[in-house]
C-alpha positions, 0 to 999 in steps of 0.5 A: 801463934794457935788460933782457934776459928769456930765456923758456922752454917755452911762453912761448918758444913763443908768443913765437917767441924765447928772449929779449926785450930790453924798455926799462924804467924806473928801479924798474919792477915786475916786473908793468909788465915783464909788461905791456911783455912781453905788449905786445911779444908779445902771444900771451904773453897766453894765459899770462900768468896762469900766468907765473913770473918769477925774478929773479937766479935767485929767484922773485918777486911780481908787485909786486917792483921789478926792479934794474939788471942783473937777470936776468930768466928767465920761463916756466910752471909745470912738472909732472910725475913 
């Protein structure tokens, strides 16, 4: 399946792109995705331990399976005040 990933802030950044487009598998874990992600990309590999992934506007682990058609939004955790 295609899917779209929107990158935000500094994963945007370090990818030089607000989206990537990456070719998964049926039942793909959102951590294989990180991985197809950083392969494309593999600057993201200075934050991929600190990556939240959302998945149809919900957080999710790094073990949650993606479904067809998700919504798929990456960036770093934010901080402020």
């Amino acid at each position: 399946m295609n899917v779209t990933v929107k990158l935000f802030a500094q994963a945007r950044d370090l990818a030089g792109t607000s989206q990537a487009n990456l070719s998964l598998n049926e039942e793909q874990s959102v951590k294989e995705m990180l991985a197809s992600l950083i392969d494309k990309y593999p600057a993201l590999s200075q934050i991929q331990g600190n990556l939240l992934v959302a998945v149809n506007n919900e957080y999710v682990s790094s073990e949650s399976l993606i479904p067809a058609n998700a919504e798929i939004a990456c960036f770093p955790p934010v901080s402020g005040g």
